[in-house]
N, C-alpha and C positions, 0 to 999 in steps of 0.2 A: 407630827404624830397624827393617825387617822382619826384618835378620839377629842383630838383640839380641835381639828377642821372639821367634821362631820356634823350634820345636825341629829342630834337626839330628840327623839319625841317623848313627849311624857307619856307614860301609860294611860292614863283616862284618856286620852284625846281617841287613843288607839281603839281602846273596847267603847269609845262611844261610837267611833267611826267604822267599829263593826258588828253594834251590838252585843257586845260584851262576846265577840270573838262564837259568834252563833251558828251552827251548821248551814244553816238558811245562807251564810252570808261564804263559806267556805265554795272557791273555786277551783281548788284542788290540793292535792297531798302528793307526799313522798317519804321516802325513810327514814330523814331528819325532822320532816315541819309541815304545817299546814298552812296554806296561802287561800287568805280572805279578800272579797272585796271589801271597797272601805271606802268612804266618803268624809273628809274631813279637810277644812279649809276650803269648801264647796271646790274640790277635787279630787278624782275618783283616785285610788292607789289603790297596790295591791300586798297587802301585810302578809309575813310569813314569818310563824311563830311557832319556833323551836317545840319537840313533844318535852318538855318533863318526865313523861312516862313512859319514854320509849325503850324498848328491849335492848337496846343499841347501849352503848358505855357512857356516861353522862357525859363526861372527862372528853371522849370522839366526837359528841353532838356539838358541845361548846364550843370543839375545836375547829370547825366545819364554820359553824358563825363569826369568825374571828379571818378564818380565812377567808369566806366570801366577803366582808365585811372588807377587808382591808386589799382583794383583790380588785374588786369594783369602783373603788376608791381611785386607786390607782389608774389601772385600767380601762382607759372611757373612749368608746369608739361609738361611730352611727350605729349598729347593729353590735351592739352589747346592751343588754337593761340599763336602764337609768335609776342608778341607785338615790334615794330620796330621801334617805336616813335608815337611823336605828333606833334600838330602848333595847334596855336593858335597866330591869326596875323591878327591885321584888321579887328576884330569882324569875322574872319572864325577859327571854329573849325575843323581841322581832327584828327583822328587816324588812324597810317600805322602798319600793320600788314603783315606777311610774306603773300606773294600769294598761297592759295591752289586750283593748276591747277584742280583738279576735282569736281569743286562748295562744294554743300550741299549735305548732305546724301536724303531732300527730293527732289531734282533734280535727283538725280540718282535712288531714285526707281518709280519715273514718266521719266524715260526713256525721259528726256530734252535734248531738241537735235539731238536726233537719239542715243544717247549713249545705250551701251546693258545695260541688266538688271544685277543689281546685283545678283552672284549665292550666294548660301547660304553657304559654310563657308567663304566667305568673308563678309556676313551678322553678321554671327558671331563675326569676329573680330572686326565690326564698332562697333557692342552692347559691344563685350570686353573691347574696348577702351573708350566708353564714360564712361561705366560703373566705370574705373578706374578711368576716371577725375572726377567725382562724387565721389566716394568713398575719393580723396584724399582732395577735397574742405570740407566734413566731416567731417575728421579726422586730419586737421590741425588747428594749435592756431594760432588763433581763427578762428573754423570753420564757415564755409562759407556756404550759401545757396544761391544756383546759381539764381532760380527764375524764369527763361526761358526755361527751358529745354525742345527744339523740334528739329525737324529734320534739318527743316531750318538755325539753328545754330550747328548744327555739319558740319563738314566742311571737306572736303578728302584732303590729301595732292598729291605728284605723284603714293605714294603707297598705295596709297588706306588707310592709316592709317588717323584714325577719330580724329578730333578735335575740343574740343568745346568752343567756341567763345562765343560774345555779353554777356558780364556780366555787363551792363547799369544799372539793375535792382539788381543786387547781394547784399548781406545783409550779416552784423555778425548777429551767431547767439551764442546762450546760453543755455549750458546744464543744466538740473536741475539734484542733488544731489540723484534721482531717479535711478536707473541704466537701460537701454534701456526705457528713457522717456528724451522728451524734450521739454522747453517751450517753449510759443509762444513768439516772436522776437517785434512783431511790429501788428497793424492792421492799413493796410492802408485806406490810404482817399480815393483815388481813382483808382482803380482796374488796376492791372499790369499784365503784362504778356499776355497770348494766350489761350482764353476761352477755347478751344479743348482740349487742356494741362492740363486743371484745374479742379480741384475736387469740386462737389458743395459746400460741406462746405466753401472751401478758397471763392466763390465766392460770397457767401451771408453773410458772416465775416469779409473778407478780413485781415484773422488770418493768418500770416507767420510762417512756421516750415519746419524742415528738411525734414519733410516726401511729403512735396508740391514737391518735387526733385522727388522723387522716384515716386509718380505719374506719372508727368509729363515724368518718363523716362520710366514707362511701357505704356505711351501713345505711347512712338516712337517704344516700343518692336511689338506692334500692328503693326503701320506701319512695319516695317522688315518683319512683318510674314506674312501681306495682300499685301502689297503693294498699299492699299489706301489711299489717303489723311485725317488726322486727322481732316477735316472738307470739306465735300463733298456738293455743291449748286449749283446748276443753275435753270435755269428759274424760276417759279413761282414754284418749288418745295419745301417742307422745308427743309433747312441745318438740316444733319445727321454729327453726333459725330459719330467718331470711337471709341471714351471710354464708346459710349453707348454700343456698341458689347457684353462687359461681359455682362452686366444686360438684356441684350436680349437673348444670351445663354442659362443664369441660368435658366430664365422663361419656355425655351424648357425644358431644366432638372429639371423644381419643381414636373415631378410627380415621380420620382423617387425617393423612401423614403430612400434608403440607403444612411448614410452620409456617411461613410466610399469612399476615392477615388471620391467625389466629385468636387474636385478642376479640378482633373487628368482627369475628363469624360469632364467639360467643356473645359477644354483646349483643349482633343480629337475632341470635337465636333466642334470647331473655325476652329482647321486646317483641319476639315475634309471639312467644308462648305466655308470657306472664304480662304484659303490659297494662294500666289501670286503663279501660278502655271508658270510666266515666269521665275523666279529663278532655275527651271531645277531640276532636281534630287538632293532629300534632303540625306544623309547619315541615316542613322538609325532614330530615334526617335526624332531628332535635333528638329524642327518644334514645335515636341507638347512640350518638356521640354523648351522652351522658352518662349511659349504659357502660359504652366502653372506659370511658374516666371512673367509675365506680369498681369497674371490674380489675383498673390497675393501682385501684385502693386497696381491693379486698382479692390477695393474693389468696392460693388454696394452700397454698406453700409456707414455708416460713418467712418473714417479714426480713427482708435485707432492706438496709439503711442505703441509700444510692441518690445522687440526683435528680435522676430520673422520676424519682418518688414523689420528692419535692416539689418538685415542678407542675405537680396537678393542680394546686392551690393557687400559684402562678400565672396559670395557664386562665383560669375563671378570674385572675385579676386582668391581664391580657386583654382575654376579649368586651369584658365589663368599662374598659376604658376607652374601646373600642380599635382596639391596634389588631385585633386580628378578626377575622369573621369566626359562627359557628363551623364551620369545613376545618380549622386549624383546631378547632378544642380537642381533636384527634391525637393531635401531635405529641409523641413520648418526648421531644426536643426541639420545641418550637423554634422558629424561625428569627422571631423577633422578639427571641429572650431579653435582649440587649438594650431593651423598649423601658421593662420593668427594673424600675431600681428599688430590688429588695435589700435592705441593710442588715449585712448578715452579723450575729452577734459575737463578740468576744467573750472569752470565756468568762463566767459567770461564778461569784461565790457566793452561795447563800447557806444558810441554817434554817431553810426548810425543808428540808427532808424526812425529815420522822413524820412515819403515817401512823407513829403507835396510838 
């Protein structure tokens, strides 16, 4: 059981460790909870404690802590949070989690605070690293569907290595006896996760699968490569998607009849128009071959299940271990598939599925 193994913190320890839980001391929020710094046991963490008062169903908030709670538990990878405990004391929920001194990946590529820009092979290695924490929620029994996958929840530690957090929303999920096919999980009641993130099928469905991951993480591949926010608004303008970008591209290249290299012109053309030009000098072709993996994450189409698909996540394991160079991150079907041994999962039963 996760609440025999896990360490509980008492509550005082917590609001001394952060002042009695005081704005001064909060590092950021979302639509379950607010996450404080905190210093206790002369070691910095970072507490996140449930709203009480939030607009949200008490019943849904509770149930978000329970499942991150007992996901993280479980689930413990280099580039996943280091979960550190809980409390639950007095009708107040937190979760303490290791301190990652350098925020979110999207605080760092909005240059929050005056901090510099990220350059681009350290781009690279944040995308390397989520990439793996995605790949290994995958391909572990019973794989896991993170469900949130945005900038805002990857999180830098001192070295700049990426971890990704808030698994409130995370799902078993269930492979079907299809091979590079998987079914759907669940269809929720009421829509989860980060519109920006979200592919419209999941949002007019609210049909859960693995491939809602890989979207979501070619949304953030976008951000790395523009440096703009996956959902851009002010004033009486209208809110623009950055996942609208591919479908806006293509539309420049629909007169161009050659299919051949298609994929590779629009992804040319992204980083030729939109590219974060404070990230400094790119290395060779870096830009557009990430471009292009982002572009056959975030179809403008409808999301078919193939494994072709799969294989993006693959593909940043591939070269991460070095078996293939940056020139092969191209590849719909790499060469040295047969390199990586992903263990694929057996079908899975679980009774998580209700997102009531």
């Amino acid at each position: 059981m996760v609440t025999k193994s896990l360490f509980f913190w008492p509550l005082h320890e917590l609001r001394a460790g952060t002042c009695d839980f005081a704005d001064s001391q909060k590092i950021g929020e979302g639509g379950f909870g607010c996450v404080y710094r905190a210093l206790m046991r002369h070691t910095e963490y970072a507490v996140k404690r449930l709203k009480e008062d939030s607009n949200l169903d008490w019943k849904s908030v509770r149930g978000t802590f329970h499942t991150e709670l007992e996901k993280l538990y479980q689930y413990r990878h280099p580039n996943i949070v280091d979960l550190a405990g809980g409390c639950v004391q007095d009708g107040v929920y937190c979760l303490v989690y290791v301190y990652m001194p350098n925020g979110s990946l999207q605080d760092r590529l909005q240059c929050q605070d005056g901090t510099s820009p990220l350059p681009w092979l350290r781009r690279l290695d944040v995308a390397l690293g989520t990439a793996r924490a995605i790949q290994f929620l995958h391909s572990s029994k019973p794989s896991l569907i993170h469900g949130d996958i945005k900038s805002s929840n990857i999180l830098l530690d001192e070295n700049f290595v990426p971890k990704l957090g808030d698994f409130g929303l995370a799902r078993f999920s269930r492979y079907s006896h299809n091979p590079g096919k998987s079914c759907t999980v669940a269809k929720t009641q009421s829509l989860r996760g980060t519109l920006a993130y979200l592919p419209d099928e999941y949002i007019k469905s609210g049909q859960l699968s693995v491939e809602l991951d890989t979207y979501s993480f070619g949304v953030v591949l976008l951000e790395i490569l523009t440096g703009r926010k996956a959902l851009e608004s002010g004033g009486s303008a209208k809110p623009k998607y950055l996942k609208d970008l591919v479908e806006e591209e293509e539309e420049e290249e629909c007169d161009d009849d050659e299919a051949e290299g298609w994929s590779l012109r629009v992804a040319d053309r992204i980083c030729r128009c939109h590219l974060d030009r404070k990230a400094g000098r790119y290395p060779g072709c870096l830009p557009v071959q990430l471009c292009s993996l982002a572009y056959s994450s975030i179809p403008s189409h409808l999301i078919v299940v193939n494994p072709a698909k799969q294989r993006i996540l693959e593909q940043f394991a591939l070269y991460n271990a070095g078996q293939i160079d940056s020139g092969e991150l191209l590849y719909s079907n790499p060469r040295h598939a047969d390199r990586l041994s992903l263990e694929r999962c057996a079908p899975e039963e679980s009774d998580d599925f209700d997102f009531s």
